[in-house]
N, C-alpha and C positions, 0 to 999 in steps of 0.2 A: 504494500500500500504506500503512494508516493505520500511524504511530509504535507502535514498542514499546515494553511496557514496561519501566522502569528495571530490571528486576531480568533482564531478558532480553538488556539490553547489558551487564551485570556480566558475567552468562555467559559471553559471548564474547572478552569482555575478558579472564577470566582464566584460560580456555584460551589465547587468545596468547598470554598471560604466563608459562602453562605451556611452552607451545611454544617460545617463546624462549628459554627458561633450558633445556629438552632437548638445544641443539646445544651446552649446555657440560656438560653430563653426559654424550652421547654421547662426548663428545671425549676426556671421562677415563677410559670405557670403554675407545674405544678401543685404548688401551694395552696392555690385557691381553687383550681378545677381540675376531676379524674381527667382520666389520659383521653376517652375517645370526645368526650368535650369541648376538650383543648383541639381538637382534629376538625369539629365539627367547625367552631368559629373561625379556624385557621382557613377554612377554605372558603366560608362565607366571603372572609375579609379580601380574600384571593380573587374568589369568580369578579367582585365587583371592582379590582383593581384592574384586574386582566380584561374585562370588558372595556370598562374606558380606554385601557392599554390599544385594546381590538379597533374601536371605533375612532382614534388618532390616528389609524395605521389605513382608514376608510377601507380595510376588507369586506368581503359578502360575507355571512354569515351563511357559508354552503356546508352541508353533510351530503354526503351520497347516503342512499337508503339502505344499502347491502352494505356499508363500514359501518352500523351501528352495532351488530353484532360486537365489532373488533373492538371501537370505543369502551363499550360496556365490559367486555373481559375485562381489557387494560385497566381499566377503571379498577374494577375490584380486586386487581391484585398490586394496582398503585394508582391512588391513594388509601384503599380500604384497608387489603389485608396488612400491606407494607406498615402503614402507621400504625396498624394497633398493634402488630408485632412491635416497633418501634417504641412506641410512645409505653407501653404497659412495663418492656423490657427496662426502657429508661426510670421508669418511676421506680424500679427495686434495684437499678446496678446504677454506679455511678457512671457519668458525662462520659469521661475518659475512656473508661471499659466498655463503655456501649458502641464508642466512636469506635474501638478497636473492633469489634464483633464486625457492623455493618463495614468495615474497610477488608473483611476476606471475600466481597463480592468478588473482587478482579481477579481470586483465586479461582474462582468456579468457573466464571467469565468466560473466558477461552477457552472452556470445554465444550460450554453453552454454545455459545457463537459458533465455534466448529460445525457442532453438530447439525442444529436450527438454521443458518445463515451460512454456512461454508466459508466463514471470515478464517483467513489464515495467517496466523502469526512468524514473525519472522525469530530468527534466535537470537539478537538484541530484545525482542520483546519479550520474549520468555526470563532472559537473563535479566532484565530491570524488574520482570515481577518478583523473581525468587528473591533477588536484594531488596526490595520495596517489602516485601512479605518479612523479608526477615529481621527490617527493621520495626516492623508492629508486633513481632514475637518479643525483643527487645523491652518496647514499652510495656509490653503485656507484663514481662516477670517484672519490669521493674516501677510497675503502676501499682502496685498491693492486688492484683488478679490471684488468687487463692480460692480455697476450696470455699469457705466465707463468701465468696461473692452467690447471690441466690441462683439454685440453678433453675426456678422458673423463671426470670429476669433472660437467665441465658438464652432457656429457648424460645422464650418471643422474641428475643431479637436474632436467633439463627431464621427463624419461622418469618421474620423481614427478612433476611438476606435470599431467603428462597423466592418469595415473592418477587422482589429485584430482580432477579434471575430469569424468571417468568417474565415480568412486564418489559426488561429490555429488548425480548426480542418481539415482544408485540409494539412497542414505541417504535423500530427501527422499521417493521412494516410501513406505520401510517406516515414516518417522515419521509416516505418514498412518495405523498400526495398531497399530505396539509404542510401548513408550515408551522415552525414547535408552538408559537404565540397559542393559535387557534387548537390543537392537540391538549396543552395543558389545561385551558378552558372549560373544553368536552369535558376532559377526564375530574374536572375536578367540580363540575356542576354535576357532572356523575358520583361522585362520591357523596356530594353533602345529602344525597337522596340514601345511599347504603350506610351511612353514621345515622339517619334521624332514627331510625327504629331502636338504635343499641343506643344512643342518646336517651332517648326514653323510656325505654324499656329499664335499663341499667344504671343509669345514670340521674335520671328525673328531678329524681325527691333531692339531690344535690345544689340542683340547679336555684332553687329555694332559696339557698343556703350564703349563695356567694356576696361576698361582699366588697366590691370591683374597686381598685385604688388607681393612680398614674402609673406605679410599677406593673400589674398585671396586664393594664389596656396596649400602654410600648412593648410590653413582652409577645402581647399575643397579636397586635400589628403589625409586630418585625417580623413575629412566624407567618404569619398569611401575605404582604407584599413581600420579602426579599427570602425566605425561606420555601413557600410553596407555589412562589411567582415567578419571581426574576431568576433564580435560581435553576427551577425545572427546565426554564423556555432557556437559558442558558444553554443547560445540560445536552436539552434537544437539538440546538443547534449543533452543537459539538456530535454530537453520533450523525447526525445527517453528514457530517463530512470525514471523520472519522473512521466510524462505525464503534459498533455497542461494546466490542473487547479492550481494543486500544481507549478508548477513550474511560471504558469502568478502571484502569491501572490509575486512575487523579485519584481516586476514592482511598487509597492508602494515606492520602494526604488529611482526609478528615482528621483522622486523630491527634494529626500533629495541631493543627488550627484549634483541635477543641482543648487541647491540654494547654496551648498558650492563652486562649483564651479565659480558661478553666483558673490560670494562674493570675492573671489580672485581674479579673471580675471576683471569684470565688475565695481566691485565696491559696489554692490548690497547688504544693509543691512541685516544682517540676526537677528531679532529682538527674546524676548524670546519667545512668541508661535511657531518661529521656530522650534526652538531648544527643546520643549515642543513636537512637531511634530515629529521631527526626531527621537527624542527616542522612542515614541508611534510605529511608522513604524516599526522602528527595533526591537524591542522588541515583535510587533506583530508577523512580517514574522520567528521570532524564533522560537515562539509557536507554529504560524502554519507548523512547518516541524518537530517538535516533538524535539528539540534540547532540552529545560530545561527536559522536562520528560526521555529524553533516557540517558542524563547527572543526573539524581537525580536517573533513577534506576542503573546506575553505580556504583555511591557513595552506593548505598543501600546493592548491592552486594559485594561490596568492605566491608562495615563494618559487612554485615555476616558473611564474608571468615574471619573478624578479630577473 
């Protein structure tokens, strides 16, 4: 797969970056509202940013009748099932641990992709994931991840990561036709219809209860515009050019953004196998996009032309 370009690894870059600063936003929701609550408004907040988003950009609002099928899958297994794996796992494991759980997507990733999509990776790409992978093993032991962490916390968020798995290669369909703006939209006016039932059913008699300040309203209006907005239509953009393997190997980067984050906001030490970790990560996900090699045959041609 030839190189992207720059402006298509910003992309992805700062939807991680989004991504990462969300498990400390969720965290301060939290506080006030259960997890699929916290999903419900998020997307509330979301459809009506992304609609304004939609009608600045003067698109039709077209579906084909035969993609609603695809929509509605996609739908429930991102944003439905993905978040409440996500959000439930979050509410019992810490920021840090959680961001490390959902960063083994790009692990699976390229077995997925293989199989579903025939996306082929090349041995740079392989060799940035295992380095990328082995600097979130890094964080792991040197995060407090012990037998102590809940292991129902664990498997809602592996039970996200399968999800993820799933929806990527249904999102990589539809960006063969819509463009990500309008995909994220569907998918997530599709969701707020699969949250209302476990909303109320589950959650109701909470809703009662809450008693909404400036810190919860900024937490959970960061999560729905730049968390479940700017972020996805990001992410979509990067696999339309991409595709869905190369482009899930940023996701090692969440845990690094959430632990720095984690450490300003929370207070949350970041100790040196962090820091051991975080360079591993990045240093991997370099590799794996061909950045030292396409930068060292630059320099090469540059000193032929000398």
């Amino acid at each position: 797969m030839s190189a992207s370009p720059i402006k298509v690894h910003i992309y992805v870059l700062l939807a991680m970056l989004l991504w990462g600063f969300s498990y400390i936003w969720s965290k301060i929701v939290f506080e006030y509202l259960e997890p699929a609550t916290t999903v419900f408004f998020r997307l509330i907040i979301s459809v009506v940013f992304l609609t304004m988003l939609h009608l600045l950009t003067r698109r039709k609002f077209y579906l084909a009748s035969f993609d609603i099928p695809l929509f509605l899958l996609s739908a429930c297994f991102n944003p439905f099932l993905y978040f409440l794996g996500e959000n439930f796992g979050l509410s019992l494991v810490s920021p840090t641990i959680s961001a490390v759980i959902i960063a083994t997507i790009p692990v699976f990733m390229p077995i997925v992709a293989f199989v579903f999509l025939r996306e082929r990776l090349k041995v740079h790409n392989f060799i940035g994931l295992a380095i990328s992978f082995g600097g979130v093993l890094v964080m792991v032991l040197r995060a407090d991840l012990s037998l102590s962490a809940s292991p129902l916390g664990l498997l809602f968020l592996f039970g996200a990561v399968a999800s993820a798995l799933v929806y990527g290669i249904l999102l990589k369909k539809l960006t063969h036709k819509y463009s990500p703006l309008f995909i994220i939209l569907v998918q997530n006016i599709v969701g707020i219809f699969y949250f209302l039932p476990v909303v109320l059913y589950f959650e109701g008699s909470a809703l009662c209860h809450i008693q909404p300040d400036s810190r919860l309203l900024i937490s959970v209006a960061a999560l729905g515009i730049f968390a479940s907005s700017l972020a996805y239509v990001f992410f979509a953009k990067a696999v339309q050019s991409m595709g869905i393997a190369r482009t899930n190997i940023y996701a090692n980067l969440i845990p690094v953004f959430t632990a720095i984050f984690s450490f300003l906001i929370i207070g949350e030490v970041i100790s040196t196998g962090k820091f051991i970790g975080m360079a591993l990560v990045i240093f991997g996900v370099l590799i794996s996009q061909n950045s030292f090699r396409t930068l060292f045959r630059k320099k090469t041609t540059g000193l032929k032309a000398a």
